[in-house]
N, C-alpha and C positions, 0 to 999 in steps of 0.2 A: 576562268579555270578553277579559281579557289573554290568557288563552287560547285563545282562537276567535283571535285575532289571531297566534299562535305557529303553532299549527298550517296558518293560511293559508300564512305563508309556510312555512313547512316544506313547506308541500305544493306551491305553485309553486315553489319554488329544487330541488326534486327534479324535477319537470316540466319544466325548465327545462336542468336537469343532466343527469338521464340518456337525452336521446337523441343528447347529446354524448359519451357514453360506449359507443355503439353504434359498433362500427367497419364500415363499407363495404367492401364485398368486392372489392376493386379487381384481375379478371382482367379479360386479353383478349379480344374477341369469339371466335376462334377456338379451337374447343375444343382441350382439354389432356387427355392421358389416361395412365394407367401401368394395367400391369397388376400385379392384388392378386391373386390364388391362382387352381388348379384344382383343382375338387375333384371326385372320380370316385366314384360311385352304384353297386356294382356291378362287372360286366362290360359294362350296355348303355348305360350315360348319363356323363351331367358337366355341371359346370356350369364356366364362365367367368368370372372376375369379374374389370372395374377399376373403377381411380375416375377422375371426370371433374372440371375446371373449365370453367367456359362466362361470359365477361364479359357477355355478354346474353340469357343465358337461353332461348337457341332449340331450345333440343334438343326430339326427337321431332318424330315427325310430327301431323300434327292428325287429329282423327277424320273420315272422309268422304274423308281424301285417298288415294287409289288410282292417283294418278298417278304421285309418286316415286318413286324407286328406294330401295329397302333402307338403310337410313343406319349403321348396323353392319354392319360386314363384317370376318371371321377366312377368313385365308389360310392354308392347310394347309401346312405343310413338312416334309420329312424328313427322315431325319437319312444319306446315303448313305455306300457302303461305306468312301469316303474321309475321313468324319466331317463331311464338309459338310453344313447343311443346303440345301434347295433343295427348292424350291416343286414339288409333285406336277401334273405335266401331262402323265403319259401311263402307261396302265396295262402296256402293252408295247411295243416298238419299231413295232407298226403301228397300235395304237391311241390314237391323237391326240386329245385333250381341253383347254378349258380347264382354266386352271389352276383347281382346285379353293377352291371358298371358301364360309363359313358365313356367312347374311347375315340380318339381323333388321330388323325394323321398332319402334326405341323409339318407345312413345307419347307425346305429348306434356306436358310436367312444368313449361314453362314458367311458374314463380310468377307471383300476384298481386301487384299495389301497382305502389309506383314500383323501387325496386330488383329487377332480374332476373339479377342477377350467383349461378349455381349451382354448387354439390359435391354429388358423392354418386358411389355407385357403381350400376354398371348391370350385371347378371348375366345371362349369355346361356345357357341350356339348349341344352347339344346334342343332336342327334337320335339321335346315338351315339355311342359311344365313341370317340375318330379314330383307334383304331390298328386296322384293319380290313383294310388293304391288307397282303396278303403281305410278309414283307420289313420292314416300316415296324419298327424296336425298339424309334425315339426320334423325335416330335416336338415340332414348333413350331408356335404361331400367331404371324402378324405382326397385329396389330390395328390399326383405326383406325374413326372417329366422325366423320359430318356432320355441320354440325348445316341448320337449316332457309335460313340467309340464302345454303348450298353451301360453306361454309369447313368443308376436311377438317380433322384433327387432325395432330397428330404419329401419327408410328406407334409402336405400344410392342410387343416382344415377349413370348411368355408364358416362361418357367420351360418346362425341358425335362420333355417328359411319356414316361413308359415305363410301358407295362401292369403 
């Protein structure tokens, strides 16, 4: 019996203990992002990758929504003859475009329970390679993350990319 009584408490003062030893992820609602690497497949693809923090867990969209807008979006930049970058918005002096940008729809990741405070990273496949434009030697993406409540993120830049 002394022992069924050891083990009791041994097994409630652990119970009791370790979810005081669980730390709470205490970010902001407003997403946080940096960018983590690119990595190029080839001649025709890439991937993009950062990591995120999110204090409330809203990231992605839900399934069935076809109403919002894209909540990832990479701005294309180049790198011009003066070494500046600057956002691509016109393929010649008369042909006028926005400015050029990759946009994705993450789906929704929003955990269970009571805490929703998220990390992780999110990888965007591009559809090609972005140095395709004549000219282009060196770019840039400017990145940035929605999440669902409309709070953008900071903006994070990538790492200079040359073919």
């Amino acid at each position: 019996m002394k022992l069924f009584n050891y083990i009791l408490l041994l097994a409630v003062s652990t119970a009791l203990i370790l979810p005081a030893c669980v730390k709470e992820k205490n970010f902001p609602p407003e997403p946080k992002i940096e960018f983590l690497r690119y990595q190029k497949y080839g001649s025709d693809s890439a991937d993009c990758v950062i990591t995120f923090k999110d204090g409330d867990g809203d990231i992605g969209l839900v399934d069935g929504d076809t109403v919002s807008a894209d909540d990832f979006q990479m701005k294309y930049l180049y790198k011009d003859t003066d070494g500046v970058y600057k956002p691509f918005d016109a393929i010649d002096s008369t042909a006028v475009m926005d400015t050029l940008f990759y946009s994705y729809r993450v789906p929704d990741i929003t955990p269970a329970g009571q805490y929703k405070a998220l990390e992780g990273e999110i990888k965007a496949k591009l559809r090609s390679h972005p140095l395709y434009f004549p000219g282009h030697t060196s770019v840039k993406f400017e990145i940035r993350l929605r999440d669902r409540a409309g709070h953008w993120s900071n903006i994070t830049t990538s790492s200079e990319i040359i073919p």
